[in-house]
C-alpha positions in Angstrom: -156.7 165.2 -64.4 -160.0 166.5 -65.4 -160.1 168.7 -67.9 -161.7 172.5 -66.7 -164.9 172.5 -68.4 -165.6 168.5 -67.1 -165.7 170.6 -63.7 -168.8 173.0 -64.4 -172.2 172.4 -64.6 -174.6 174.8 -66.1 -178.0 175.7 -64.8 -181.1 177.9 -66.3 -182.2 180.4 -64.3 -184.6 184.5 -64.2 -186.5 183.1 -67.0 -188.7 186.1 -68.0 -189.7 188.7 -70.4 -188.0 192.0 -71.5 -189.9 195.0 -69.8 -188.4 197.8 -72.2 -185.5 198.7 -74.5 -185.3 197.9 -77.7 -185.9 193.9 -77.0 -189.1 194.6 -75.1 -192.2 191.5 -75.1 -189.0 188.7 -75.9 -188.0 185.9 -73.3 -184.9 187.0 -71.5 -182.6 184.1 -69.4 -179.5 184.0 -68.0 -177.3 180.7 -67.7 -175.4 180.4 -63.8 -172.2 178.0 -64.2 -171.0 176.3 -61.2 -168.2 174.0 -60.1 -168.7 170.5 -59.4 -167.4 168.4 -57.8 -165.3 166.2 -59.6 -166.7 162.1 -60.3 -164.8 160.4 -56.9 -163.9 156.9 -58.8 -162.8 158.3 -62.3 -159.1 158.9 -60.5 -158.5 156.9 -57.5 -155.4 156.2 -56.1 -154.4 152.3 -55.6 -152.2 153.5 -53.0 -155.7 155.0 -50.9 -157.0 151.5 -51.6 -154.1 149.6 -50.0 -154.2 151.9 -47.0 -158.2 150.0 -46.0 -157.1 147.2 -47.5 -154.7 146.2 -44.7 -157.0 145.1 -42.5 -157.9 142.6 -44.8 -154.7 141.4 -45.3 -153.6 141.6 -41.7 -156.5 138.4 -41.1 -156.0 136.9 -44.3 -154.7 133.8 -43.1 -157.9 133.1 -40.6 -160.4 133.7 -43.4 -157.6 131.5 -45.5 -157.4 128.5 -42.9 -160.6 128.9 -40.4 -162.7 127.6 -43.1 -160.1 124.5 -44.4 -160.0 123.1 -40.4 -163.8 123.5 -40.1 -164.3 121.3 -43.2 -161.9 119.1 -42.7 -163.2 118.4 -38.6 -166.4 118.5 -39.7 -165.1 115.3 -42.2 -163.5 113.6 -39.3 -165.8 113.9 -36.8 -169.2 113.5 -39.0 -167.5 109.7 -39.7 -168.0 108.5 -36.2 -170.3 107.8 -33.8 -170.8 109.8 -30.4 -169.8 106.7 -28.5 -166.5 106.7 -31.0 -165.5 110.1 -30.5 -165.8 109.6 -26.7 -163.5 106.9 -26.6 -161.3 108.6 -28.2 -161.0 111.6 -26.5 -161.0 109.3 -23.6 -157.5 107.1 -24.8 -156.0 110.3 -26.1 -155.8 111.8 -22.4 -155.3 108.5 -20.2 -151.7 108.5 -21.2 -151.2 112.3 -19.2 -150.3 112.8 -15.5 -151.9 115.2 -13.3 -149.3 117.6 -13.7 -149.4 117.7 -17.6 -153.0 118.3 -17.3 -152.6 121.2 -14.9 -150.2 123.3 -16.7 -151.5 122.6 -20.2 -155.0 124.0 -18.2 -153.0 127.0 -16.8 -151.4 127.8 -20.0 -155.0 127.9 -21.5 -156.3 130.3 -19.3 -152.9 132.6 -19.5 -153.0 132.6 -22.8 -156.8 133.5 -22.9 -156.3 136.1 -20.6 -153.3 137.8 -22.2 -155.6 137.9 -25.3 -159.0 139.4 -23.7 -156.4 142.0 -21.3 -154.5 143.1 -24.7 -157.9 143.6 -27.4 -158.5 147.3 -27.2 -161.5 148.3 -25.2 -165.0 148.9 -27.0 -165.5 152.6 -27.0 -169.6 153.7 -26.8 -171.3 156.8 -26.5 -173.0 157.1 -24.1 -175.1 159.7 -25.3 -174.7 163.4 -26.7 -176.6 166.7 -26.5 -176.7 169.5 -29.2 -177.6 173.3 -27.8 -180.1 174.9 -29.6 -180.4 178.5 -28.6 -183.4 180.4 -27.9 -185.6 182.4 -30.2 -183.8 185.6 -29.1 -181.5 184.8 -31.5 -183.4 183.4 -34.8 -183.4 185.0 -37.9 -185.0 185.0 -41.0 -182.7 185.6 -44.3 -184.2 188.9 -44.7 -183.7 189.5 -40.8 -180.3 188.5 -41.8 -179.7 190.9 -44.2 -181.2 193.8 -42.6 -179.1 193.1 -40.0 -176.0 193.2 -42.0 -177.4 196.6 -43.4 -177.7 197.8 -40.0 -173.8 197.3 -38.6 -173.4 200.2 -41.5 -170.0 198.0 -42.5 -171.3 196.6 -45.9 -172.4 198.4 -49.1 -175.2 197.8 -51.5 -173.1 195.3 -54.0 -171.9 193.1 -50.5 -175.2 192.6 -49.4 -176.9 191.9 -52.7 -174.2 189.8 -53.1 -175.2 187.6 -49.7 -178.6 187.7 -50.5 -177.8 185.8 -53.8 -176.1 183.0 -51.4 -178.7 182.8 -49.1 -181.4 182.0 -51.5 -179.8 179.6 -52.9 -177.5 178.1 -49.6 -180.4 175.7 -48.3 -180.7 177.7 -45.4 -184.5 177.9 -43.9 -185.7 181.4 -42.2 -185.0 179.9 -38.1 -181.3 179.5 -38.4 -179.7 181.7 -35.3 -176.9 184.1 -35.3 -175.5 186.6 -32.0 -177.4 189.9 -32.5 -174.0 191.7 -32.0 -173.6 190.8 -35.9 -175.9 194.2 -36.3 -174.2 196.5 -34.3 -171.6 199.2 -35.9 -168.8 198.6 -33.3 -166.3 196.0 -33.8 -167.9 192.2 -32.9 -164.7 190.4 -32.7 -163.7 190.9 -29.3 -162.7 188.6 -26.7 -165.9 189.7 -24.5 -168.4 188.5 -27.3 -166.2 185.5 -27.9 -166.0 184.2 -24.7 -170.4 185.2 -24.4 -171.1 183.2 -27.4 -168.6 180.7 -26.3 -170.4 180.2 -22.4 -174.1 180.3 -23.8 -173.7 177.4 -26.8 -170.9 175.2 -24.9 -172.6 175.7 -21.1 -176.3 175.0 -23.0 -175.1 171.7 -24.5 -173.0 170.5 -21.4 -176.1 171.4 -19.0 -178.4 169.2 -21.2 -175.9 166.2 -21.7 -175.2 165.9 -17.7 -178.8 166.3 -17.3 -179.8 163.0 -19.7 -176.5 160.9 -18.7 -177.1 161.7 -14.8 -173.5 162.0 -14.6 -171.8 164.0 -12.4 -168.5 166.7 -13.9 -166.4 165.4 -11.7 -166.6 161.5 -12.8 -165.0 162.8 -16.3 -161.2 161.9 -17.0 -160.8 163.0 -20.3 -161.8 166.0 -21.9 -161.5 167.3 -25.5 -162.9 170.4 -26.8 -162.8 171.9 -30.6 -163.0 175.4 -31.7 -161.3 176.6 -34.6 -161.4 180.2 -34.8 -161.5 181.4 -31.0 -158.6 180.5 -29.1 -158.8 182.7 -25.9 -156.0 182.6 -22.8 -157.1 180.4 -20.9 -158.8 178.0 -23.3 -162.0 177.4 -23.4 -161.5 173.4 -21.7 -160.2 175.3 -18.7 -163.2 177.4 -18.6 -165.4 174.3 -18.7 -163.0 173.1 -15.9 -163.6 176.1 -14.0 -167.3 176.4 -14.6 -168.1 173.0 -13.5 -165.2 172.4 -11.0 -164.0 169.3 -12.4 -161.1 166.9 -10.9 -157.6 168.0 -10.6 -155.8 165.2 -12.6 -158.3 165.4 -16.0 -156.9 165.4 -19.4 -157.7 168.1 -20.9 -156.8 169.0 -24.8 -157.9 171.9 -26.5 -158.0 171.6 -30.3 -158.0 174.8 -32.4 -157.5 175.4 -36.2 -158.7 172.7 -37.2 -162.1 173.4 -39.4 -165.3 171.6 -39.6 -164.0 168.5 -39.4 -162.4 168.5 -35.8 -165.4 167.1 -34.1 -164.2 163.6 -35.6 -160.3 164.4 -34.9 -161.4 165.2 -31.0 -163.5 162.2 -31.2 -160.1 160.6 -32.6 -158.2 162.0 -29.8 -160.6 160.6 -27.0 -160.5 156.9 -28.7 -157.1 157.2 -28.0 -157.0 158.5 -24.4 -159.5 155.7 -23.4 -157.4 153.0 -24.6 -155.1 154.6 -22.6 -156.9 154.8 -19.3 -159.5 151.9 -19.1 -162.8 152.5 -16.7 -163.3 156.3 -17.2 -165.3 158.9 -19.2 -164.6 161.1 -22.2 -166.4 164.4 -23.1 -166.0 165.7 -26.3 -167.0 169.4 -27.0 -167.0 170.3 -31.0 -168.5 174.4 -31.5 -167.5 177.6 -33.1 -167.9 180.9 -32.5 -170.2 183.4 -35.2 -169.7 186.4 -34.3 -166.4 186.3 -33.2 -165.6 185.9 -36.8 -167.7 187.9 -38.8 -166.4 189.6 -41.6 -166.8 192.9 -42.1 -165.1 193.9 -45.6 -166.1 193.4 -48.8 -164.2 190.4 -50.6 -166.7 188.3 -51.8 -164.8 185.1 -51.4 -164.7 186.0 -47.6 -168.2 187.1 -47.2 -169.6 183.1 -48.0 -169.0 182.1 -44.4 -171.0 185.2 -43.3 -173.8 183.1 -44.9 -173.4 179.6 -44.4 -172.1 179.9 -40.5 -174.8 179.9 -37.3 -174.5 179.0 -34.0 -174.3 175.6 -32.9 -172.6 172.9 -30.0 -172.5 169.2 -28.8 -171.1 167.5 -26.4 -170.5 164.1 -26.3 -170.5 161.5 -23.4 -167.6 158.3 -24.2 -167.3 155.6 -22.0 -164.6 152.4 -22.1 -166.3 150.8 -18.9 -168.0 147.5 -20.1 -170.8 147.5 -17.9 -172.4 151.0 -20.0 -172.3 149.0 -22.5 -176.2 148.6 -21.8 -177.4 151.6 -21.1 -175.0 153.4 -24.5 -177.0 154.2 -27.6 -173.4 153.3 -29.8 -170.5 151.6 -29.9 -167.8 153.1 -32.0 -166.4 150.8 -35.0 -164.2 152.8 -37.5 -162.1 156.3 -37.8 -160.5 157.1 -41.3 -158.8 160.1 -41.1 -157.6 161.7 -44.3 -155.5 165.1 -44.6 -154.2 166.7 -48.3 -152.2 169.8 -46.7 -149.1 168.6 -48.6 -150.8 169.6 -51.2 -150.8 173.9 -51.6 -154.0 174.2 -53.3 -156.0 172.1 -50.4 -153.7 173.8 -47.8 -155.2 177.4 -48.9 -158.8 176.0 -49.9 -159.6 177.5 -46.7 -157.5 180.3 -45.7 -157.9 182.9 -42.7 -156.2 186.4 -43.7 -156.9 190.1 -43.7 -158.1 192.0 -47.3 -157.0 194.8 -48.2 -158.8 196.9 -45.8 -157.1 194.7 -43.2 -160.5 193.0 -42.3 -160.1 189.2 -40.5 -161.9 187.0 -43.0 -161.9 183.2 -43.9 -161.1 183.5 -47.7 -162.5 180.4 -49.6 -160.9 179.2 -52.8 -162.6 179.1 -56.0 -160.3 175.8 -56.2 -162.4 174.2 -52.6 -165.1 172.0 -54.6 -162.2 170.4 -56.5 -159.5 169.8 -53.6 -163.0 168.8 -51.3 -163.7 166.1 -53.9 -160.2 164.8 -53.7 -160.0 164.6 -50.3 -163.4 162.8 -49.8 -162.5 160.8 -52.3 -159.5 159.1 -51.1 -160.8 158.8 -47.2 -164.5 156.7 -48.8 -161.6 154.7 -50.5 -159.7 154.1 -47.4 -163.0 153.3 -45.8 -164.6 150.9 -48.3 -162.8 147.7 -47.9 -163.5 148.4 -44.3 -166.9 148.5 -44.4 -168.4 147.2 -47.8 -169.7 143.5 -48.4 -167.1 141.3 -50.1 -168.9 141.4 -53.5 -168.9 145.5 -53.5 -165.5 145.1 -52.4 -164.1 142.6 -55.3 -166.2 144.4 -58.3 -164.6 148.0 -56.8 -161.0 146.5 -57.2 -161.6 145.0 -60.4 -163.1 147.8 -62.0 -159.6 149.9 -60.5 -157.3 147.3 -61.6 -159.1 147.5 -65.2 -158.8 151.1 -65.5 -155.1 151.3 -64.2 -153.8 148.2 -65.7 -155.6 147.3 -68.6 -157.5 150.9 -69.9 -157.4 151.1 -73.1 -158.7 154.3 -74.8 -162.1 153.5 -73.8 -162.1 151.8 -70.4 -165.4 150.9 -68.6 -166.9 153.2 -67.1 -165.5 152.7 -62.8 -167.6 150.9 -60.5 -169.3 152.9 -57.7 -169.8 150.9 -54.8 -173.3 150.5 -53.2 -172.9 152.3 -49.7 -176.1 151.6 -48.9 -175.1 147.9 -48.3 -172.8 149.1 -46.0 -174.8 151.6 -43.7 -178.3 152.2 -42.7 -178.4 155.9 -42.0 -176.0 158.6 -43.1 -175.1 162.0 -41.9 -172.9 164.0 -44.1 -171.3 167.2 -43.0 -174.2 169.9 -43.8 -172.4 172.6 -45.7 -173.8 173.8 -48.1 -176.7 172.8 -50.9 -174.3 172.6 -53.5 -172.2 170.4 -51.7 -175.0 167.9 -50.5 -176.2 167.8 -54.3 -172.9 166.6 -55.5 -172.4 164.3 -52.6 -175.5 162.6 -53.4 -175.0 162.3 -57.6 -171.7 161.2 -56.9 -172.2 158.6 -54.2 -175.7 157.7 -55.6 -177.1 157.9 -52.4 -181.3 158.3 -52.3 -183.3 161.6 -51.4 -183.9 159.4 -48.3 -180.3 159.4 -47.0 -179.4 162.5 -47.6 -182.9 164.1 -45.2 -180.9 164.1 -42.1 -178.4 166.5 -43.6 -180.4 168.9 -45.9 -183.3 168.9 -42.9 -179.7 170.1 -40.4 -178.8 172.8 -43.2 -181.9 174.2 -43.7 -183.2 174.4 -39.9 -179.3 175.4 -37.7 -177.9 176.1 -41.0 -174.0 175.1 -41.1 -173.1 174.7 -37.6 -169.2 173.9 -38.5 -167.8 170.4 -36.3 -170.9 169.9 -34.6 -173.4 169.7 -37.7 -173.2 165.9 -37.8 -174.7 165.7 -34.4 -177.7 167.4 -34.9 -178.0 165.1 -38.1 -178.1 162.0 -35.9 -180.4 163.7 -33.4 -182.7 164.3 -36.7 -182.4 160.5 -37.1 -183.4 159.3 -33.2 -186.3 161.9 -33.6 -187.4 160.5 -36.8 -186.9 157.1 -34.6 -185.7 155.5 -37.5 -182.3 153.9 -35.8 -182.7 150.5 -34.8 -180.6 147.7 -33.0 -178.0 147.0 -35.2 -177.6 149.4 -37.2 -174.7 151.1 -38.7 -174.6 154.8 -38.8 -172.1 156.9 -41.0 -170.8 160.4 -40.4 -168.5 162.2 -42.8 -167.4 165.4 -42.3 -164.7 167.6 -43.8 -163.2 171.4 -43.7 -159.8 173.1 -43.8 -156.4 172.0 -44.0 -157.9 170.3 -46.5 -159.3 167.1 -44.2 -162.0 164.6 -44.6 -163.0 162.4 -41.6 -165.3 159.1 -41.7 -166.7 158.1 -38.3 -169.1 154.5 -38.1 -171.3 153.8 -35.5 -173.0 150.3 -34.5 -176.5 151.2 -32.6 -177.1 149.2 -29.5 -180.5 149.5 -28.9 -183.4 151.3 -31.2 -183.5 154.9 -31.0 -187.4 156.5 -29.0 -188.6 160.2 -30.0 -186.6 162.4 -27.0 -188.5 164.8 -24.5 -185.4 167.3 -25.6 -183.5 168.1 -27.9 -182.8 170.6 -31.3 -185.7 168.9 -32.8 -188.7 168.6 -30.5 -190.8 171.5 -31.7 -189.8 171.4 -35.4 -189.3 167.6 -36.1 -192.9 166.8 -37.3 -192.3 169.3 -40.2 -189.4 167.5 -41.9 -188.9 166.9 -44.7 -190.4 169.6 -46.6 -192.7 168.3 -49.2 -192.5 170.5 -52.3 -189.1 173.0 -50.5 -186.5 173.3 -53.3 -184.2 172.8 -50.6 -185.4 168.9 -50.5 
């Protein structure tokens, strides 16, 4: 375990001079300590790296054998001539009858067929859409602020207080919030819920059916996430209603889940396709702003107040072979890892009233630590998955060094290159402090991490959905090709961490829609702090 102070990191910062007092004309600074994230490989689990490396020892007999009867054919039948081989194959089936010959053919085919009929079905998408609202609803920080000052329901330490986290969050000045935030009267009703809810889950729905020309009532499956507005009837039945969809859909409604239920619905939807071969998925990941604003004055509950802005997308699946050519991505891997055994992740993230009996979502001075633990043992899980051989085998010796042989000085552990492993990369955006550590930690380039830092500071943390406007940076940027493997990684309450890959199918053109068309030619910001 590490000890405390290996957990802060310390940071200059109001550099200046002394206007009056006693210590007037001499350089003043303060020093702002922060939690870090704790180093992902200096404690892994060998039991995390078991649970990815069962694939590889579920085929280790073909890439054991495969390779022995290729060589040893390739012997035998590179010492003969064509005419040779012939005759051979020739006298070796002479000495069957008809019938022999038929049922050893039929038991081919069978066999063939049992094994193409029993391979689980290639999941794509399709395609997605993410809503971005109109400018009705952007706001600057300062707008932000004033608007706070306006509902009357915060004092002057509160809202100094988010105007410290704002400056410092990564958030630009176009993020978008529901006005209601500045009125006095209570905003966390059922009527602005299910507003908010209709506008960003209607705008992203209406723009996906749009691009995938497919009609509401061709969709079998349906799986929406919310996590903190839960109305009677859900919000799938209201999409049900509002686009009169089929009778006999399957409809789930996740709730509760935190920012990392976009990839558990995605999870969900995997599984009903396998289930029901030929048909469509829509997967619906969002959360409501205003519905759960906080009003008090706890300042581990007022972070979300400045982190959280509106945000949807909807995804199109599809297990039918033939989309195959007109999908954008066919789905390869889901890690799923969840630490609510343990009580410190379970209350990282905790909604609860303060004393003033104000709905909050308290977060946990403990939630960079249990955060790092969590997406530490699902990039473990997911290595051996993904990761060339030769990152694999110098990961597990550097493990087996430490855990076996460490003495008191043991190497310093091995991080492996996930670059190797995947072209683009679109981490859950956050926060800045979180994307910062990500990217020390995983020693990933200023490059990889754009998509995520350009999502944070233009929609600012948009919960579940974040990772999709991260890969809509990406096709805007135009910058997937064929081939290429995408990662998304998000995490959030419980505490969970998710890892979704992607395989592209065909090379990603500049969209005529999307969050990014009038604002894409600005990223990244040369010179921004935020960058």
């Amino acid at each position: 375990m590490a000890r405390e102070h290996d957990l802060l990191s310390t940071e200059i910062v109001n550099r200046g001079i002394e206007p009056t007092g006693p210590d007037a004309g001499s350089m003043t600074f303060s020093v702002r300590v922060r939690r870090r994230l704790p180093e992902f490989v200096n404690s892994v689990n060998l039991k995390y790296v078991r649970l990815g490396y069962h694939y590889l020892i579920n085929h280790g007999i073909y890439l054991a054998t495969v390779p022995v009867l290729l060589l040893v054919f390739g012997a035998e039948v590179g010492s003969l001539r064509r005419e040779e081989v012939w005759r051979r194959i020739w006298d070796s089936t002479v000495g069957y009858d008809l019938a022999t010959v038929v049922a050893f053919l039929a038991l081919f085919v069978f066999t063939l067929s049992v094994y193409f009929l029993s391979r689980p079905r290639s999941i794509y998408l399709v395609d997605f859409a993410c809503y971005k609202p109109n400018d009705d609803y952007k706001v600057t920080k300062h707008e932000f602020i004033e608007l706070a000052r306006k509902s009357g329901k915060f004092d002057e330490a509160s809202l100094e207080f988010q105007k410290r986290i704002l400056d410092s969050s990564g958030l630009g000045d176009e993020t978008y919030v529901p006005k209601s935030i500045g009125s006095p009267e209570n905003t966390a009703t059922m009527k602005e819920g299910r507003a908010e809810a209709s506008a960003v889950i209607f705008g992203a729905l209406d723009e996906l059916f749009e691009k995938t020309r497919l009609r509401p009532k061709d969709v079998s499956v349906l799986v929406l996430n919310c996590s903190l507005f839960n109305p009677t009837p859900s919000l799938s039945a209201m999409i049900i209603n509002h686009y009169k969809m089929r009778g006999n859909i399957l409809s789930f409604n996740l709730g509760g889940m935190g920012c990392s239920a976009g990839l558990i619905a995605l999870d969900l939807a995997r599984d009903m396709l396998q289930a029901n071969p030929n048909n469509y998925a829509l997967v619906v990941s969002t959360e409501m702003v205003g519905f759960n604003w906080y009003p008090g004055k706890d300042r581990s509950m007022l972070i979300p107040n400045c982190y959280f802005r509106m945000g949807c997308s909807a995804l199109l699946l599809s297990n039918r072979r033939r989309d195959s050519r007109r999908a954008k991505y066919s789905l390869e891997h889901i890690v799923r890892t969840h630490k609510g055994a343990d009580d410190r992740s379970f209350r990282s993230i905790y909604q609860e009233e303060d004393s003033e009996k104000h709905k909050g979502l308290k977060i946990s001075k403990d939630l960079v630590e249990v955060g790092g633990d969590a997406i530490k043992t699902n990039i473990t899980t997911l290595g051996p998955l993904v990761l060339p051989f030769s990152e694999q085998l110098l990961f597990l010796s550097t493990l087996v060094w430490k855990t076996v042989l460490g003495g008191p000085q043991p190497p310093k552990p091995y991080i492996p290159d996930y670059k190797l492993a995947f072209e683009h990369f679109c981490m859950h955006a956050a926060s800045k402090t979180v994307l910062d550590e990500l990217q020390r930690n995983l020693k990933l380039s200023d490059k990889n991490l754009e998509a995520s830092r350009a999502t944070l500071h233009r929609f600012g943390n948009t919960s579940s959905s974040s990772i999709w406007y991260e890969l809509a940076y990406l096709e805007a940027k135009e910058r997937v090709k064929r081939g290429d493997r995408v990662w998304q990684l998000s995490f959030g309450s419980g505490f969970k961490c998710n890892s979704v890959v992607w395989k592209s199918l065909r090379r990603s053109r500049r969209p005529e829609t999307g969050p990014w068309v009038d604002c894409i030619d600005r990223y990244p910001m040369q010179g921004n702090r935020d960058f």
